[in-house]
N, C-alpha and C positions, 0 to 999 in steps of 0.2 A: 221324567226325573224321579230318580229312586232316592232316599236320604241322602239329597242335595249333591248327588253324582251325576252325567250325564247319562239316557241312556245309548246304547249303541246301535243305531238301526243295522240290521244283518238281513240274512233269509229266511234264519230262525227265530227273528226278533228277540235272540235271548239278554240278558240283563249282563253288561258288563263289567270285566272282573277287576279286583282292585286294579291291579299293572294295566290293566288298559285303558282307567277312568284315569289314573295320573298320565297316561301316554297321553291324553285325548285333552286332560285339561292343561298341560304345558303344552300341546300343538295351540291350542285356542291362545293361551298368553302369550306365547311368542308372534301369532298372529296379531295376534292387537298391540302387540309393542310394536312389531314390523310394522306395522297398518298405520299405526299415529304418527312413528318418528318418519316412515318414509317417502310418509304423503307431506309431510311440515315442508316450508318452503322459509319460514326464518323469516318475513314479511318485516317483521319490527327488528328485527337488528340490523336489517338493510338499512329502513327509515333513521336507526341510529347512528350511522355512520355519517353524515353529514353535522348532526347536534344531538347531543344526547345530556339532560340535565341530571341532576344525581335522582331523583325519582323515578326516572327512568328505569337508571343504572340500576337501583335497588329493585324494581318489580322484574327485570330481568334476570337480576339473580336470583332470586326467587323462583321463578318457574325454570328456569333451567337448570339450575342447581335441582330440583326435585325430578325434572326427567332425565338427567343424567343420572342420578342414584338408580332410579328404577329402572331405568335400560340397563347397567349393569350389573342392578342384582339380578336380572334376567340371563344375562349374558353368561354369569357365575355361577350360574343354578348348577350343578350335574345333572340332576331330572332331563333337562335341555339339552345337553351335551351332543346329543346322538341326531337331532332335529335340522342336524345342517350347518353348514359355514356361514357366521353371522356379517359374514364382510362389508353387507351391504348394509347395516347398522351401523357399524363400524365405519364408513364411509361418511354417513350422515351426520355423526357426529363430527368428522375429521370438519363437514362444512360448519356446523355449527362453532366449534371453536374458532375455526377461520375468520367467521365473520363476528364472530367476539372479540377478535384480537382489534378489528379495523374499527370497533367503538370507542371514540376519544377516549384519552388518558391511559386505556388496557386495564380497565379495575376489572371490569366483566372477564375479558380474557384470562386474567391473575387469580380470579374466584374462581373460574372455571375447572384450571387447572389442578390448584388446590384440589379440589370438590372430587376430583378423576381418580385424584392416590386416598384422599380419603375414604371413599366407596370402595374401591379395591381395584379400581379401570389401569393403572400404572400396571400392579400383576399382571393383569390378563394381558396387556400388551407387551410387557418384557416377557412372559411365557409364549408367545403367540409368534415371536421371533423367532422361533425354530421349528415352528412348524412348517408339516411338512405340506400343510395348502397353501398352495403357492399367492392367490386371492386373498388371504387372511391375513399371510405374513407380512405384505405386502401393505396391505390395508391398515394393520397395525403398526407397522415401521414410520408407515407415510403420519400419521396420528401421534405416535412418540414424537416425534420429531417436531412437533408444532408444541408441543406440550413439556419440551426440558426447561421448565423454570427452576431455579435455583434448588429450590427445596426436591424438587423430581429429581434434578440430577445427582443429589446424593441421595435418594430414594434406589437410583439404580445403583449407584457405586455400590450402596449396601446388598443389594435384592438380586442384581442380577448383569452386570456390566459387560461379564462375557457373552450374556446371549444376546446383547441389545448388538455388539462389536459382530455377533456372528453372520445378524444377515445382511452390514456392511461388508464383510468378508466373503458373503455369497454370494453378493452384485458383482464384485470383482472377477470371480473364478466365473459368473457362467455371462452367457451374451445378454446381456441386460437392456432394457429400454431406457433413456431418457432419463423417466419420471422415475425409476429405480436410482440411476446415478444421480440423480438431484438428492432422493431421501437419506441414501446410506451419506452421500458427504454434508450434509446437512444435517444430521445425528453427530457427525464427528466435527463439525464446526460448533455445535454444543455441549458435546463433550470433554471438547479440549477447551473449556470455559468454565472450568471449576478449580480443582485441586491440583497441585502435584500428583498427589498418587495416583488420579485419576488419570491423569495424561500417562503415568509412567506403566497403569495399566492398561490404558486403550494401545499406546505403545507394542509392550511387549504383545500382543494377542496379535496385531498387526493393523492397524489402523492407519498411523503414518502410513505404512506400506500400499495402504487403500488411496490416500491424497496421492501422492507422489504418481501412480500407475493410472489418478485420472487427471493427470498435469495433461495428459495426451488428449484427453476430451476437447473436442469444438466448441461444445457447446457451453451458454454464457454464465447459466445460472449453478451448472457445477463446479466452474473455475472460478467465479465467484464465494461458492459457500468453501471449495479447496481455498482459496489466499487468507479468508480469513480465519477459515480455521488453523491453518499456519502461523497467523500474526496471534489468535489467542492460546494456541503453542507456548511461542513465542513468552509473552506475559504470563503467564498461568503452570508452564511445564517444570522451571526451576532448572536448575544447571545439568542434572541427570536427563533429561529431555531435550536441551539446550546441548546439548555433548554429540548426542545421539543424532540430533537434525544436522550439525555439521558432519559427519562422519558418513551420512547419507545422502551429503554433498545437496542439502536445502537450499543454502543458498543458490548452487548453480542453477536449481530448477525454478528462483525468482527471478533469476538476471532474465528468462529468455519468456517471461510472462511479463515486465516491466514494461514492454513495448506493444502490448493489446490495447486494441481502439476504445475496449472498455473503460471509462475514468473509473469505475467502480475495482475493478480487476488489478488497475495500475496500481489504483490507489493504496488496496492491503495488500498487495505486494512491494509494496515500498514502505508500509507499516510495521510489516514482519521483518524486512531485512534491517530497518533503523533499531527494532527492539534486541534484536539477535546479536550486531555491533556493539549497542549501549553491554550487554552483560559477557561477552565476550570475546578477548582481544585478540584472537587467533582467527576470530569469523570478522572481525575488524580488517585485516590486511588482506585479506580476500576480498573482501566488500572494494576498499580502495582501489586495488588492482585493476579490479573489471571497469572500475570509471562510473558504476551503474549510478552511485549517488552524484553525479552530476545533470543525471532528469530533475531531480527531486525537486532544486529551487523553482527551477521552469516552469514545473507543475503546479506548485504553491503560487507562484505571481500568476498564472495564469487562471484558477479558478477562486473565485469568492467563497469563504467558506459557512456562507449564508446559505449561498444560492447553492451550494455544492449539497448542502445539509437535506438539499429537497430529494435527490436523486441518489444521498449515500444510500448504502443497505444497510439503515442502522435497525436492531428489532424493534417492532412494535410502535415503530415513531416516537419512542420515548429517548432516543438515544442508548448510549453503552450504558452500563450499569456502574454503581458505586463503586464497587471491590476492582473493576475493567480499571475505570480512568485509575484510578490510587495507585494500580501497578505498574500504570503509565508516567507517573511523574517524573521518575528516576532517567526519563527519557530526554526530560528538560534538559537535564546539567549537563546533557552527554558531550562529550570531547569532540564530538561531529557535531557541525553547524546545522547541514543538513538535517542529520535527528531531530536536532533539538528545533529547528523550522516547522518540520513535518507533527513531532509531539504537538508541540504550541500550536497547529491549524486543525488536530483535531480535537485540542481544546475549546478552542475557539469556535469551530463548527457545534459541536455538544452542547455550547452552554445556550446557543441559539435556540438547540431543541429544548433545553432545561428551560428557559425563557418563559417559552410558547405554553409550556406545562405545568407553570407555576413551582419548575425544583430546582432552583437554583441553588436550595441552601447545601447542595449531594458536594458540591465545591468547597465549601467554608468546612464541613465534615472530614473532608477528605486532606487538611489542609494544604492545598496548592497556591491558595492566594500569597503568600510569603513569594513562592518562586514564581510566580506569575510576575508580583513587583518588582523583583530581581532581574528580571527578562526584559522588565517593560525599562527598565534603567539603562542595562547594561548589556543588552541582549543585538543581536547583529538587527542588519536593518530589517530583514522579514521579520526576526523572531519580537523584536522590541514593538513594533506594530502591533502585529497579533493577538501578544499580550497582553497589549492595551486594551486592546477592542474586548477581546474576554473580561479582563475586568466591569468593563464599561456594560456589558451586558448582563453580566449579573448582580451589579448595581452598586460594584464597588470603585473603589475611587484610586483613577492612572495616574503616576506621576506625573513629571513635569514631561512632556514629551520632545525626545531630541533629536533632530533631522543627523542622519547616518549620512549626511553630504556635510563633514566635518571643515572642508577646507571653505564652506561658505555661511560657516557659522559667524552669529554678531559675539559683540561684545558679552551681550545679557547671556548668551546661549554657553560661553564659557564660565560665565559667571555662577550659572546653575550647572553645569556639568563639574565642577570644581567642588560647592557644595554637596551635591549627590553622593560624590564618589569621599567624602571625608575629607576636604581642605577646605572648609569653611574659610578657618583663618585667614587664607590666601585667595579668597575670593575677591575681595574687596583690592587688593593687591594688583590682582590679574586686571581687573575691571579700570584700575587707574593706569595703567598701563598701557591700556586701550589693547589689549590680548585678544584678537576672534581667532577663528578657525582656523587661518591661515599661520596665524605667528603662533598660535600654539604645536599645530606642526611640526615649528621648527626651535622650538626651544630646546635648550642642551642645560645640563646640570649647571653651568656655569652662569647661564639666564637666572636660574630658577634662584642660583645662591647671591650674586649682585642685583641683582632684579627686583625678583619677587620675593627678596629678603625671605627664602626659606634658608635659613641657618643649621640649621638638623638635620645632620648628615644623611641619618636613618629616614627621614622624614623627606627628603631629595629624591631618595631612594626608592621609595612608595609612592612618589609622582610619577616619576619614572617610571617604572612599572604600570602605573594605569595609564600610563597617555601611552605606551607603546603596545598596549592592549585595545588600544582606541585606534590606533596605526592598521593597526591587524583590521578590523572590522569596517573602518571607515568604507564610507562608496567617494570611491575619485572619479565618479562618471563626468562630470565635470571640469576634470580637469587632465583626464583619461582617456580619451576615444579610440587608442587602439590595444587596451586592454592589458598597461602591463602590470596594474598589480595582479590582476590573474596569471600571469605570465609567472610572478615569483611566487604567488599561493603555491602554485600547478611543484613548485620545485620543493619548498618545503614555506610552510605558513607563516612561519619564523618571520622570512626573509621579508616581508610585506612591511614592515616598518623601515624599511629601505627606498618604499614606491615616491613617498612626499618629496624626498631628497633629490631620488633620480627623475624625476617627473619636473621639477625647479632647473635642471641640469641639463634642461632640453632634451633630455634620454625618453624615447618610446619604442613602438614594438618595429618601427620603421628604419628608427637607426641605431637598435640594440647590439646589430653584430658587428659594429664599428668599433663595439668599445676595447677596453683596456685595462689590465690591472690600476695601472697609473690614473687613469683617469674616472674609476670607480672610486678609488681611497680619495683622490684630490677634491677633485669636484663635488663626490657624494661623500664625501666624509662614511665612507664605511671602513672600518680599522679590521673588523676582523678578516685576516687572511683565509682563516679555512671559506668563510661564509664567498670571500671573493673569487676564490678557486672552485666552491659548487657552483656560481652564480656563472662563471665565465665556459666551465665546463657544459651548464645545462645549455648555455647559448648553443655552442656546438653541436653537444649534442643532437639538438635541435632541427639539424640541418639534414639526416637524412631519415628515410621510414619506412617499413616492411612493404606495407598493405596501405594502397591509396585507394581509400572506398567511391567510385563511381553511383552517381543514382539520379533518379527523377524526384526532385521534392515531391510531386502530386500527390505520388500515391507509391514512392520506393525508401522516404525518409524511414520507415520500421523498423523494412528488414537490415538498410543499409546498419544501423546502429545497431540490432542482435547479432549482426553480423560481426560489430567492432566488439563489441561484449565477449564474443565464441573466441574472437581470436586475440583480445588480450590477454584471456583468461590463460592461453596459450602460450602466452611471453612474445607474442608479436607487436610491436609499435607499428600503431595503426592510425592515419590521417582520415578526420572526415569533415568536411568544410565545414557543418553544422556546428562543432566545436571553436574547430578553430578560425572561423571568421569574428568569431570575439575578440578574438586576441588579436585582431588587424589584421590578417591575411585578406586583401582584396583582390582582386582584378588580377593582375598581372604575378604577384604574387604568390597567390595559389598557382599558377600553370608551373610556377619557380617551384613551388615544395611539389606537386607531380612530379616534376623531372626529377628529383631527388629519391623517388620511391624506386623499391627494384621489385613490384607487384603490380597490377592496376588490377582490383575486382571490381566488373560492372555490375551493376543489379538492373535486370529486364526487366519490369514490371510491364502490366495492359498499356501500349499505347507509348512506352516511353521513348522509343524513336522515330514517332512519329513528325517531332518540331525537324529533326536531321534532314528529311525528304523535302528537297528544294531549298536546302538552307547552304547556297552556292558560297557564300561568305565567310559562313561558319560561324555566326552570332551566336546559334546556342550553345550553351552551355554546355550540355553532356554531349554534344559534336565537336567542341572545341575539347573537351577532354581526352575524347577516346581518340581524334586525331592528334593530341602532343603526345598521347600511350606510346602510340604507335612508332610517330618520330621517334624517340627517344626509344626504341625497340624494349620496352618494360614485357613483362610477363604479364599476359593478359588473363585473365580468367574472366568468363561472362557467366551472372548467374541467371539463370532461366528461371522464373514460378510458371505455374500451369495455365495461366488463359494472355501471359504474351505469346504474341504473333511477329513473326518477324514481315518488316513491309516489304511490300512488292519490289521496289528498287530504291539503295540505297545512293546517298555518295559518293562519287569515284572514289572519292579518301577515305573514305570506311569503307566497301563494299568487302575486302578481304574479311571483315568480321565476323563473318556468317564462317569463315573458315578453320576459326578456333573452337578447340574441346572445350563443351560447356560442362557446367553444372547443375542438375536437373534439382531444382529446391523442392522440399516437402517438408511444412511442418510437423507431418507424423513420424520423419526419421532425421532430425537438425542434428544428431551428431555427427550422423555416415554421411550429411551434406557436408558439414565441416569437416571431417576427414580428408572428402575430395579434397576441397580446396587446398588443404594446406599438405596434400602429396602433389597437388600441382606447383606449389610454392615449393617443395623440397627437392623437386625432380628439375623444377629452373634451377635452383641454386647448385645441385649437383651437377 
């Protein structure tokens, strides 16, 4: 060692010159930062993941907050520059934050972060996007992407948003792995989680364009980070983004993701279409069209939104963020029930996680509690629930709670629904009355003004109004069972305060096509003529259908219903029992609206004719279908997926099946599948 230089062992043993004592002392430093960070195994952040007390938390920020500075000012040197691609630093760190993130509450994670753009680690990794080491860029992308916290992501809007967008645009253009399509849509499920501008810039550079071309991806965890970064689109983009995702026809690429086995997948894809409707009305009647929001309810009664809360992909286990839910409220009020279902259950689920994490107060900030108690009053039977429960779990206090089976309400139950909704006065009124569920019903203005002594006109008039708002919403499961207030929702929503009347009138879904002008205004006291001419019209209507969908519940209910999705979208009326066995259609029935179809599409899945082989009777179901097709000489179309087989020998009564042009399905090309179909459907009809 010469004046604290190193020296350079050679042949001539001579004494090394400045540029090669700095070459020799940054190879040494990068050694030993390589050497420290990449032998580290993170030991204590493991142990933290299970419990981690804030002493903890503190002594971990602390040392890694100090080896994250000096790995990067390492990383920044220029001296170092020329010493190699640091990826595999890069790397190490990407685990170290990983497993920062999985430390209760994410304080470490959220220091972490910070700590990265502080030191100048955000640079290196938005610079490091367009490089052209394939290893680096890579390495870096993968690391951004764990690391867009609020404050980063306008770090890049300002610093550098086109290079971060560019090597999402470069996954797309070349044959990418996997773990690349996860990173770049997963940058852009981040990105679209901030600003306006932000969306309107990731937008134009072509980002959207990047979601939408990996709608085609299999795989779970990129259709995944695409739905939501669609649904935070959605909230986040503003009506110039919002213009933009209709015109590139977004929603149609949620209709035919709506039906993945994934609930995480279904789910923000049914989050994005509900937000898209709520803000505009022209992606509204599209949305109705396809029928797709009638998953929605099905969905919500079917998952608890506790239990659901374990398995959503929310970040960080903290749930969505403040500024997230706030943009979500406007979703409550929305004009769709549905929406406003789906809003209030990921209310509901969030505040679960707020709970667990001591933030409950992100709610009373963001004022939602007002519409919550709104919900919880006067809200349909999902959403009034729901909202209760939300309340109830962040520790505020539910109204009176009132069962949505209106026609078996008590006395008290009117008495408080009277109150709530502002006729105090007439509470006591109702109550002596002996008014429940049933006779409120069926009150008429004429009740209300001898009766219940409401005198004021105006004041008749706003009962009216709420009790035929309460018509609308009520559940008549009870008094219902072959579904005809859905029957008049399905026609227009209106008509459903018609259901009490004609449900009293012995009228169901069984002996609706009996009816009568005469005997709707008589018996059902319904006066409006236009309302009885759409009512008499829809019956008919009613009676014949393009496309009668065929399938095996097992394992063919999916496609059958993307199926119905493609081709309503189409202007075809389309029957699939799954809907319409609500509405009464049973047994014998259904084979009645078959014969009325002038289509039959079957769906083949693995195995699905199999029950057919020895079924000399015809007990099954999709044997008894495709033999009345047949009768009734309909236009068959069979649709084929890839691992059914057809069996060794069928039924004499179907064996001719094997003899019709099929349709070979492929989720990698569902339009040109749909094409077929419906040039077999145009070439019957011609």
């Amino acid at each position: 060692m010469l004046g604290g230089l190193p020296i350079c062992p050679s042949k001539s043993s001579h004494i090394m010159s400045l540029s090669e004592c700095k070459i020799s002392t940054a190879n040494i430093m990068i050694k030993c930062v390589k050497d420290n960070l990449l032998n580290i195994e993170f030991e204590d952040l493991d142990m933290m993941q299970n419990f981690a007390n804030n002493a903890d938390v503190e002594n971990a920020i602390q040392k890694y907050s100090l080896y994250l500075e000096n790995t990067i000012k390492v990383l920044l040197d220029s001296e170092y520059a020329h010493l190699g691609s640091p990826y595999e630093v890069i790397d190490k760190i990407f685990d170290m934050i990983c497993k920062a993130w999985a430390v209760p509450n994410c304080k470490l994670g959220y220091w972490l972060c910070n700590k990265l753009r502080d030191c100048g680690g955000l640079d290196l990794l938005i610079n490091n996007c367009v490089s052209k080491d394939q290893n680096l860029q890579f390495s870096s992308a993968r690391l951004l992407e764990q690391c867009l916290i609020t404050e980063n992501r306008e770090y890049v809007l300002e610093k550098g948003v086109d290079k971060v967008v560019h090597v999402v645009c470069e996954y797309k253009t070349q044959i990418s792995s996997v773990d690349k399509y996860n990173v770049s849509t997963g940058i852009l499920e981040n990105l679209f989680k901030h600003k306006e501008i932000m969306s309107i810039d990731v937008i134009q550079i072509g980002g959207l364009d990047v979601l939408l071309y990996e709608f085609r991806n299999r795989d779970i965890v990129t259709l995944e980070h695409c739905v939501s970064a669609l649904a935070n689109l959605s909230l986040y983009g503003g009506p110039e983004s919002q213009d933009y995702m209709i015109k590139h026809n977004v929603p149609q690429w949620l209709f035919t993701i709506v039906f993945n086995t994934n609930v995480n997948i279904k789910y923000y894809a049914f989050l994005a279409i509900v937000i898209l409707i709520t803000n505009n009305e022209e992606d509204e009647i599209t949305v109705k069209k396809s029928k797709s929001l009638n998953l929605i309810n099905p969905f919500i009664i079917t998952h608890k939104s506790t239990d659901f809360a374990k398995t959503n992909m929310v970040p960080h286990t903290l749930g969505q963020s403040q500024n997230w839910l706030k943009k979500l409220i406007p979703v409550l009020s929305s004009s769709s029930e549905e929406a406003c279902n789906l809003a209030v259950f990921h209310f509901c689920m969030d505040a679960g996680i707020k709970k667990q994490v001591g933030m409950t107060s992100i709610f009373r900030a963001i004022n939602v509690i007002g519409p919550l108690k709104k919900l919880a009053i006067d809200g349909n039977f999902i959403s009034s629930k729901l909202a209760a429960k939300t309340l109830r779990l962040i520790g505020e206090d539910a109204p009176y709670q009132l069962s949505q089976e209106v026609p078996l309400w008590s006395v008290d139950d009117v008495h408080e629904w009277a109150k709530q909704f502002g006729f105090r006065e007439y509470a006591n009124d109702l109550s002596a009355n002996l008014v429940d569920g049933d006779l409120l019903l069926q009150l008429t203005e004429k009740n209300l003004e001898d009766d219940i002594k409401i005198q004021n006109g105006i004041a008749r008039k706003r009962f009216i109004r709420e009790l035929d708002k309460l018509k609308k919403t009520a559940d008549y499961s009870s008094k219902d069972p072959t579904g005809l207030h859905l029957f008049l929702n399905s026609i227009e929503p209106t008509y459903t305060v018609y259901t009490y009347p004609m449900l009293n009138a012995g009228i169901n879904m069984n002996t609706i096509r009996n009816l009568t002008e005469d005997k709707l205004a008589v018996n059902c006291g319904i006066a409006n003529r236009v309302h009885l001419s759409h009512i008499l019209n829809s019956i008919n209507d009613d009676e014949t259908t393009d496309v009668f969908i065929s399938y095996r519940r097992s394992n063919g209910s999916q496609l059958a219903s993307l199926l119905k999705v493609y081709l309503e979208i189409r202007d075809y009326r389309v029957f699939i029992d799954v809907v319409r066995l609500k509405n009464g259609y049973f047994g014998n029935n259904l084979l009645k609206h078959l014969k009325r179809a002038k289509n039959f599409v079957l769906v083949l899945t693995k195995n699905s004719l199999d029950k057919c082989v020895g079924d000399n009777r015809c007990h099954d179901w999709v044997h008894k279908e495709i033999v009345t097709a047949m009768q009734n000489q309909l236009n068959i179309i069979p649709i084929i997926v890839d691992n059914f087989s057809w069996p060794d020998t069928l039924p004499e009564d179907i064996r001719n099946l094997r003899t019709y042009n099929v349709v070979q399905w492929s989720h990698e090309s569902q339009d040109k599948c749909v094409d077929a179909i419906e040039k077999a459907i145009r070439n019957h009809s011609n």
